[in-house]
C-alpha positions in Angstrom: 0.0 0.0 0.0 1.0 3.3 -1.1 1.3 6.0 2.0 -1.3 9.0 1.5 1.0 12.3 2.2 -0.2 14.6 4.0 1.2 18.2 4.7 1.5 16.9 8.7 3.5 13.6 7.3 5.9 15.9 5.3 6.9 18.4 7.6 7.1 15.4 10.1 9.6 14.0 8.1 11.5 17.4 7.5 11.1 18.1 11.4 13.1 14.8 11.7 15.6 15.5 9.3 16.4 18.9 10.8 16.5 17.0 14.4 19.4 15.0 12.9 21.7 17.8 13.6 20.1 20.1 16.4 21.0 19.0 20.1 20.3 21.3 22.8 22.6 21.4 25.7 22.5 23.0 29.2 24.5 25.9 28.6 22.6 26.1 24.8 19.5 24.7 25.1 17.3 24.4 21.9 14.6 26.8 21.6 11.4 24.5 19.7 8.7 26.6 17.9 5.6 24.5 17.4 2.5 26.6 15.8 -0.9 25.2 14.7 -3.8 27.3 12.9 -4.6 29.5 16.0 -1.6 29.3 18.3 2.3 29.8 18.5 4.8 28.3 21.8 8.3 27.7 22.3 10.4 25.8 24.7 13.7 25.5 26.0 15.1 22.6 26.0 17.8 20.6 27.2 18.5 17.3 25.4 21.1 16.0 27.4 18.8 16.2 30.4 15.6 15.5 28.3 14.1 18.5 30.2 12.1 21.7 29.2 13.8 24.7 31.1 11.0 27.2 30.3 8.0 27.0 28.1 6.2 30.2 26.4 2.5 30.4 24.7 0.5 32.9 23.1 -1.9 31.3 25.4 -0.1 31.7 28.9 0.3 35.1 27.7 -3.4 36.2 27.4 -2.7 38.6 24.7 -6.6 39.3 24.1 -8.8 38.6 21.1 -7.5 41.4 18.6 -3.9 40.5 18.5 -2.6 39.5 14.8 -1.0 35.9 14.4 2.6 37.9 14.0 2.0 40.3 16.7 1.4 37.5 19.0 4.3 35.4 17.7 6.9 38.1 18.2 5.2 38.2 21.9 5.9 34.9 22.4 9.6 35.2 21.2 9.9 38.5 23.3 8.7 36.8 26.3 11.2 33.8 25.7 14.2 35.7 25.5 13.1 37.3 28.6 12.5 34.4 30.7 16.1 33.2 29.2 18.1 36.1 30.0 16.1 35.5 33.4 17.8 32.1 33.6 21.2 33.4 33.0 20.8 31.9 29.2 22.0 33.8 25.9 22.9 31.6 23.2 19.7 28.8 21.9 20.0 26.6 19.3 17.0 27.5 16.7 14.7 24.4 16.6 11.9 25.6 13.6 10.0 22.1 14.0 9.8 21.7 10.5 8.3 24.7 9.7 9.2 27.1 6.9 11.6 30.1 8.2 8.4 32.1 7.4 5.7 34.4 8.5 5.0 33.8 12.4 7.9 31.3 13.1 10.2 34.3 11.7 8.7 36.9 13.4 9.0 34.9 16.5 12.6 33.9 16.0 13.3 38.2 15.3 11.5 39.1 18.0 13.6 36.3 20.1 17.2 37.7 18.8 15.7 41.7 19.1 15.5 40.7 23.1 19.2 38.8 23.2 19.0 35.9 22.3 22.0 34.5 20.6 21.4 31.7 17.7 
């Protein structure tokens, strides 16, 4: 039987590919981006550990109804690199999940560097 490729199979697959290479340590921790249709989070996490240091989400940030997808994304990256520099952490290893470099995952990952985030 043929597989039925789906657009969640595909960037699945590219999400593992990209994993291949990405390792987040204590002192560099990768920063995941995971976004559905409505919402936007990232993480930090530490692979050698297997723990998530800090976790950020348009919805723990309660951003209100008329906030655009982008606005909130560079919200969400803003807050990150604030909770980081809180932690003592500068430099993340850019984890985009498999998602194209693109529109909210970009304007979170600007937003991110803009408040000190090394990667």
């Amino acid at each position: 039987m043929k597989q039925i490729k789906t657009s969640a199979l595909i960037r699945q697959r590219r999400h593992r590919r990209l994993r291949q290479g990405l390792r987040g340590t204590a002192l560099r921790p990768r920063l995941a981006v995971w976004r559905s249709l409505k919402h936007i989070s990232a993480q930090l996490i530490d692979d050698a550990s297997q723990t998530t240091l800090l976790a950020v989400s348009d919805k723990s940030l309660k951003l209100g109804a008329k906030v655009t997808p982008q606005l909130a994304a560079a919200k969400v990256g803003a807050a990150v690199a604030a909770a980081a520099t809180a932690q003592k952490i500068k430099q993340v290893v850019f984890d985009r999940g498999g998602y194209a470099y693109h529109g909210r995952v970009k304007a979170l990952a600007e937003a991110a560097r803009a408040a000190g985030l090394e990667f």
